[in-house]
C-alpha positions as CSV (number, residue, x, y, z in Angstrom):
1,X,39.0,13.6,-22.4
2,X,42.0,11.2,-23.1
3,X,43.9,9.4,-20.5
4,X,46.7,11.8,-20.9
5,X,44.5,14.5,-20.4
6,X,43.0,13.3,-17.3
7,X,46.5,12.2,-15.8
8,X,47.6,15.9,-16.2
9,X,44.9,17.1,-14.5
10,X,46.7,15.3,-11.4
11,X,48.7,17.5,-10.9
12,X,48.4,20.1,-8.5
13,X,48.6,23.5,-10.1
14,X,50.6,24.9,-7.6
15,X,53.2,22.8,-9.2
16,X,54.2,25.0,-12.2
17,X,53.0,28.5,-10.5
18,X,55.2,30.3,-7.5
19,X,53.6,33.2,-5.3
20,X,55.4,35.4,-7.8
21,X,54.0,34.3,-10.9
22,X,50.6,35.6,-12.1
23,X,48.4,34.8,-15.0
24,X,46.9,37.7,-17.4
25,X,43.6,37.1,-19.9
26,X,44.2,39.4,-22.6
27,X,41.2,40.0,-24.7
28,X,40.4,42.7,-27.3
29,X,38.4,45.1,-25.1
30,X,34.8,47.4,-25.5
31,X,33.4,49.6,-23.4
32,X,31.2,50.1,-20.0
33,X,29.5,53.1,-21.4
34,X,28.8,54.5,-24.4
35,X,30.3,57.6,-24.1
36,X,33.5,55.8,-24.4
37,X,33.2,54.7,-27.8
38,X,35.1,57.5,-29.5
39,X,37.9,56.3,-27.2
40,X,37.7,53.0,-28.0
41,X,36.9,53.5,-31.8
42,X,40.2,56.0,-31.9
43,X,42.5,52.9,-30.3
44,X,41.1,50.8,-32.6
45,X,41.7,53.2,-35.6
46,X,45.2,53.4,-34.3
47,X,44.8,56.9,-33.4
48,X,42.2,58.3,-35.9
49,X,39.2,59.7,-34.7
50,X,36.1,57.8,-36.0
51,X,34.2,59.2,-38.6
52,X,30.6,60.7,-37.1
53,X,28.7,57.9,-39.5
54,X,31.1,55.4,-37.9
55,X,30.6,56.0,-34.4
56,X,26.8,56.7,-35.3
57,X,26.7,53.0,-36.2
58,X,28.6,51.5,-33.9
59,X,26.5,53.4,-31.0
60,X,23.7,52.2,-32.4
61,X,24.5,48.4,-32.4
62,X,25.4,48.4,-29.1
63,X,22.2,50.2,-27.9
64,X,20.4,47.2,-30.4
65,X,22.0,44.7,-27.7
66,X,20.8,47.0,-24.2
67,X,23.0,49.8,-24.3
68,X,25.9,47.6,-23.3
69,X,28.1,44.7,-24.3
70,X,28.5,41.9,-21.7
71,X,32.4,40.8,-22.1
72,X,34.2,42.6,-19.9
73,X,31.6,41.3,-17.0
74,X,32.5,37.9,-18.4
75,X,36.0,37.9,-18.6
76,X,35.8,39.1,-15.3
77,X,33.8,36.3,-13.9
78,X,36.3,33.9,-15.9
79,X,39.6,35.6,-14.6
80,X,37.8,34.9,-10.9
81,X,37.1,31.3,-11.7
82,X,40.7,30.7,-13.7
83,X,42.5,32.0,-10.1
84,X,40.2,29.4,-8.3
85,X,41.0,26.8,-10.3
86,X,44.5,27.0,-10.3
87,X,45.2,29.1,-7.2
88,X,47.3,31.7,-8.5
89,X,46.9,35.3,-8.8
90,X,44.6,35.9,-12.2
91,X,43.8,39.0,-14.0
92,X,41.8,40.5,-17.0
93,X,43.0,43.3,-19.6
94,X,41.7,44.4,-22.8
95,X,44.1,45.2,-25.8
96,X,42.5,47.8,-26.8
97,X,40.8,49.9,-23.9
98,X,41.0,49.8,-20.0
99,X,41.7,47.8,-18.3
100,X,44.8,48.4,-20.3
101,X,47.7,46.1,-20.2
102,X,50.3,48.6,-19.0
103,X,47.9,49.7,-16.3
104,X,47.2,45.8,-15.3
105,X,51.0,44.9,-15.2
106,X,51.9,47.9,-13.5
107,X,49.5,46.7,-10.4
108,X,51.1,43.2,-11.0
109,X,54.5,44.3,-10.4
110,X,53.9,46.2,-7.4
111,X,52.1,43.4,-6.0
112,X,55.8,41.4,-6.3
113,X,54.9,39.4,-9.2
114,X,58.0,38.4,-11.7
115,X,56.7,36.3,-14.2
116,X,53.2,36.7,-16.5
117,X,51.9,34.1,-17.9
118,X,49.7,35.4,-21.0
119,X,46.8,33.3,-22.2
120,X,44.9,35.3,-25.2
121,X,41.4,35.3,-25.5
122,X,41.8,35.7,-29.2
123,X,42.8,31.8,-29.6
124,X,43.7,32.1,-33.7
125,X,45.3,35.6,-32.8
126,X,47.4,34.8,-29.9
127,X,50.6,37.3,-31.1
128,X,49.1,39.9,-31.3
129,X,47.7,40.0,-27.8
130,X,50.8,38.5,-26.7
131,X,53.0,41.5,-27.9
132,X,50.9,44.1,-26.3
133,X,51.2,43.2,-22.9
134,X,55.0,42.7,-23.6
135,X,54.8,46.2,-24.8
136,X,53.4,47.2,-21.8
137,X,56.2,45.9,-19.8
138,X,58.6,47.8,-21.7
139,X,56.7,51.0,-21.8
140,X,56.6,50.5,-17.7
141,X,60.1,49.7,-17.4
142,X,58.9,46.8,-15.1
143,X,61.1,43.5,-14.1
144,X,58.9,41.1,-15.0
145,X,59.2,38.7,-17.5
146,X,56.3,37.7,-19.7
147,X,56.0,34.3,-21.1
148,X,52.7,33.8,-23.4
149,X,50.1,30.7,-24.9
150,X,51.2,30.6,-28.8
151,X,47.9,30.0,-31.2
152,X,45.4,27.7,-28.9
153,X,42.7,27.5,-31.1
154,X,42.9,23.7,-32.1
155,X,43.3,22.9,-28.3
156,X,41.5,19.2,-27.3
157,X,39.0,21.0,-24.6
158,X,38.1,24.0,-26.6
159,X,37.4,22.2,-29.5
160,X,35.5,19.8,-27.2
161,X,33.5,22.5,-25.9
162,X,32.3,23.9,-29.1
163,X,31.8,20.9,-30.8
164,X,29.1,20.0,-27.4
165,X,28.1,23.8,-28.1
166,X,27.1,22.4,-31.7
167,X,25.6,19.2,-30.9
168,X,23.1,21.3,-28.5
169,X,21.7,23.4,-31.5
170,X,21.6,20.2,-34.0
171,X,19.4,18.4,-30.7
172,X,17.1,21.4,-31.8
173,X,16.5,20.6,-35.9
174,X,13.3,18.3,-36.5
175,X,14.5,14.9,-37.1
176,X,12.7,15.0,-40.7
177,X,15.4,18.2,-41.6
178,X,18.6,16.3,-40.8
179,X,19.1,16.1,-44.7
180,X,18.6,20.4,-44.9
181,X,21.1,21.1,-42.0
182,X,24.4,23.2,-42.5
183,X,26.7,24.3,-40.1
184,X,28.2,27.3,-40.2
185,X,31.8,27.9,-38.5
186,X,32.3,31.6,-38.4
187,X,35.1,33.3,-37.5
188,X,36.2,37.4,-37.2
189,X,37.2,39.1,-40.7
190,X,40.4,40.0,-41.1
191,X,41.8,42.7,-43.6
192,X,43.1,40.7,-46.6
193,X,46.5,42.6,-46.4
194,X,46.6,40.7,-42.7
195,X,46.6,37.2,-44.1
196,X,48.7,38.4,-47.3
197,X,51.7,39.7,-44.9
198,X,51.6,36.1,-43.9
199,X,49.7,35.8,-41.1
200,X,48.1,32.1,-40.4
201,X,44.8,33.0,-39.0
202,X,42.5,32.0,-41.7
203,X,44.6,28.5,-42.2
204,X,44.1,28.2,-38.4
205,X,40.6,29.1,-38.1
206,X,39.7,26.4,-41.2
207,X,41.8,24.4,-39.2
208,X,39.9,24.7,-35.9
209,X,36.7,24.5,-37.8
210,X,37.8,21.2,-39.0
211,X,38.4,19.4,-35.8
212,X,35.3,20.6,-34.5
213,X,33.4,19.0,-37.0
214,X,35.2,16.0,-36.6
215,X,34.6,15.4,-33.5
216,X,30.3,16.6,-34.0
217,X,30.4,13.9,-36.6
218,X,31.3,11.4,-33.7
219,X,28.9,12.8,-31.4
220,X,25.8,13.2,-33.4
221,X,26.4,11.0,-36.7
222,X,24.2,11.7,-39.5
223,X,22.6,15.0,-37.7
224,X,23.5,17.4,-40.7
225,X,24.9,17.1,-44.7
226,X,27.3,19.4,-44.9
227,X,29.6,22.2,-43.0
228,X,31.2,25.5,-44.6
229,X,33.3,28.3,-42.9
230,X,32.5,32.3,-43.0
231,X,34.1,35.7,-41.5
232,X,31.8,37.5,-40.6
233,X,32.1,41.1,-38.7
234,X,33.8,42.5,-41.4
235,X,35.0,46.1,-40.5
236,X,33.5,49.3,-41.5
237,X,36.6,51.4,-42.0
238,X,38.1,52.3,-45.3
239,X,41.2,52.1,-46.0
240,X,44.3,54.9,-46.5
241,X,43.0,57.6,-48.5
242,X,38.9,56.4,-48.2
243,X,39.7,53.7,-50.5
244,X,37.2,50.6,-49.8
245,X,39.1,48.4,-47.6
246,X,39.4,44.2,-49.0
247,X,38.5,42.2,-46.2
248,X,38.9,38.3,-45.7
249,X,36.1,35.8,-46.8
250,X,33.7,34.6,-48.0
251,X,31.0,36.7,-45.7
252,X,28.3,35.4,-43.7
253,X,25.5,36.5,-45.7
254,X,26.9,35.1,-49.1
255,X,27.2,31.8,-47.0
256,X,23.8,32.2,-46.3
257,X,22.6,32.4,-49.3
258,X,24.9,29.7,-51.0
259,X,23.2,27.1,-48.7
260,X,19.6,28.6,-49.3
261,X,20.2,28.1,-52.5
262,X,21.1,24.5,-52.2
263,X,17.9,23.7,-50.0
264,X,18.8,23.9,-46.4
265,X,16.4,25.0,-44.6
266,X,17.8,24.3,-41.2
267,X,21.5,26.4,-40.3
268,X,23.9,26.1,-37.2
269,X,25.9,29.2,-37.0
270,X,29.1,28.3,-35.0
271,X,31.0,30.9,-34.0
272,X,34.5,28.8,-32.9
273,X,36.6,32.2,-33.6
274,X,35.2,34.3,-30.5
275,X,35.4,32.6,-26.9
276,X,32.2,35.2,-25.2
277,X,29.2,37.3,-26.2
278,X,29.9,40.9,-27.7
279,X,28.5,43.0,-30.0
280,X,29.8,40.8,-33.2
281,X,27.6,37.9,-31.3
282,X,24.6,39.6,-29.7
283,X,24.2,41.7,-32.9
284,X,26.0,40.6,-35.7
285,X,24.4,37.6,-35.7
286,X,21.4,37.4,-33.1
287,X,20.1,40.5,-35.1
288,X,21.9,41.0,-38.8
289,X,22.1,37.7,-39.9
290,X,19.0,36.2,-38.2
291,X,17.5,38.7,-40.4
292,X,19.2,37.7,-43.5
293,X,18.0,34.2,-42.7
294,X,14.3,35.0,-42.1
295,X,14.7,37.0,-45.9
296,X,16.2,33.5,-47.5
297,X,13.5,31.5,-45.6
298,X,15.7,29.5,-43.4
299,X,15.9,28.9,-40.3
300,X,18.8,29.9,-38.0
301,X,20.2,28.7,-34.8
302,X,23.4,30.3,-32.8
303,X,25.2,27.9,-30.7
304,X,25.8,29.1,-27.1
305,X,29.1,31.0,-26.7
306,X,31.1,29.2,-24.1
307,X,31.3,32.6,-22.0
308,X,32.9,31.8,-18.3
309,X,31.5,28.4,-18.2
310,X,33.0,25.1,-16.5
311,X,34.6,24.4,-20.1
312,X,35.9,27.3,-21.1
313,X,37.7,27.4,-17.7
314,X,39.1,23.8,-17.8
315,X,40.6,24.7,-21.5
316,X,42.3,27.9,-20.2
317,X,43.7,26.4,-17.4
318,X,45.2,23.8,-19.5
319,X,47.2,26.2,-22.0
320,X,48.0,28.6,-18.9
321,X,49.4,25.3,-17.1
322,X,51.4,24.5,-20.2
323,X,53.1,27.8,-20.3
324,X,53.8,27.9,-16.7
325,X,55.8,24.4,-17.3
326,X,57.6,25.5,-20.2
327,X,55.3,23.8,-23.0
328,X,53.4,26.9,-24.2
């Protein structure tokens, strides 16, 4: 961590936050149960009812995982441990199931709190979560004013964090492999007309996978030959009319077998576009892709996901500090 860095740290919290401010984690939301997935899987589908094959899938990777996905529990714990450190009032809601951000901002206001501060757990997608909870405060008619992290995805500590989350997995490659290592940077697919409209995510994602690198390369020098990005996760939905949907690239499994193909035999899979474990994590690529790997003959490895840990706290504290003061 840089001098600057440190110095900031300094500073009492309490500094930028007033006992009316609060601070909100959006993230993109799952379920509790899993008779809630047609709810969820209609919000996601903007209204649509999922298909019965759809939600027979969908049901069945998250019974592959336990029956359950873990990242409401965790965003939870890391909204508890976020307030802690910075001593301010600290709150969880999911985009796209409860706890919903109209419902969240609704208790915020009548608990006398006049200013939001929205950090995103959707670092490259930080707009969109943003918007929804100022939606929220519209649809509410509340007085509170909402001021939000922009795209936080290159930020020193998170890219710190992940690039220690990499270095773990390379500690784990036989020293006689170091010449058949590839890492992996995979982030969540987008549709193509998403990134065609103009949106930066997959500039900002390459981006993010860049600086991470960088800073393994200083860390572990020499540990593996070469580093590619992926989205993976793409969705299952067609598009208007059934027509198959384009979604953003290259895939995972064609990244797989590129590298196969070139003789590495050892792979880090980095996922630096999600923040916790879910079911893109725990299945799509504990389960699916570990699979494709065993098929091509390599073998895999899945860095940890940073989850609520000391890091991951340190780095939201940081952007939700910045905002407070005027800098996010």
């Amino acid at each position: 961590m840089t001098t600057e860095k440190r110095r900031a740290w300094s500073e009492p919290p309490g500094r930028a936050f007033s006992a009316s401010d609060a601070v909100l984690l959006v993230a993109h939301g799952t379920v509790d149960h899993l008779g809630d997935l047609p709810e969820f899987l209609t919000n996601i589908r903007r209204g649509h009812p999922p298909p019965a094959e759809l939600l027979e899938e969908v049901r069945r990777r998250y019974e592959a995982i336990g029956g359950k996905s873990p990242l409401n529990a965790i965003n939870r714990e890391l909204a508890e441990k976020l307030e802690a450190r910075l001593d301010v009032t600290t709150r969880f809601a999911n985009r796209l199931f409860a706890p919903y951000p109209k419902d969240v901002v609704t208790e915020l206001a009548a608990a006398g709190k006049k200013r939001i501060v929205v950090v995103p757990l959707a670092q490259h997608s930080a707009y969109v979560y943003a918007e929804a909870v100022e939606a929220a405060v519209r649809e509410a008619e509340l007085d509170v004013r909402v001021v939000a992290a922009r795209n936080w995805g290159q930020h020193p500590a998170l890219t710190e964090a992940y690039a220690r989350a990499v270095v773990a997995s390379l500690d784990e490659v036989p020293d006689g492999e170091r010449d058949r290592t590839a890492i992996v940077m995979t982030a969540h697919s987008l549709p193509v007309a998403v990134v065609e409209a103009g949106d930066p995510y997959e500039d900002e994602v390459k981006a993010s996978a860049e600086a991470v690198v960088a800073r393994v390369r200083e860390l572990a020098p020499g540990r593996f030959v070469e580093h590619i990005v992926a989205f993976q996760s793409q969705g299952m939905s067609k598009g208007p009319g059934g027509r198959p949907m384009a979604w953003l690239g290259p895939d995972l499994k064609s990244r797989l077998e590129v590298l196969a193909a070139r003789g590495r035999t050892q792979i880090v899979v980095a996922p630096i576009g999600f923040l916790a474990d879910h079911v893109e994590i725990l299945y799509d690529l504990d389960i699916e892709a570990r699979t494709w790997a065993d098929e091509l003959g390599v073998v895999l490895r899945r860095t940890a996901s940073l989850n609520a840990s000391a890091a991951l706290v340190e780095a939201l504290a940081d952007v939700a500090l910045a905002v407070a003061r005027g800098g996010g």
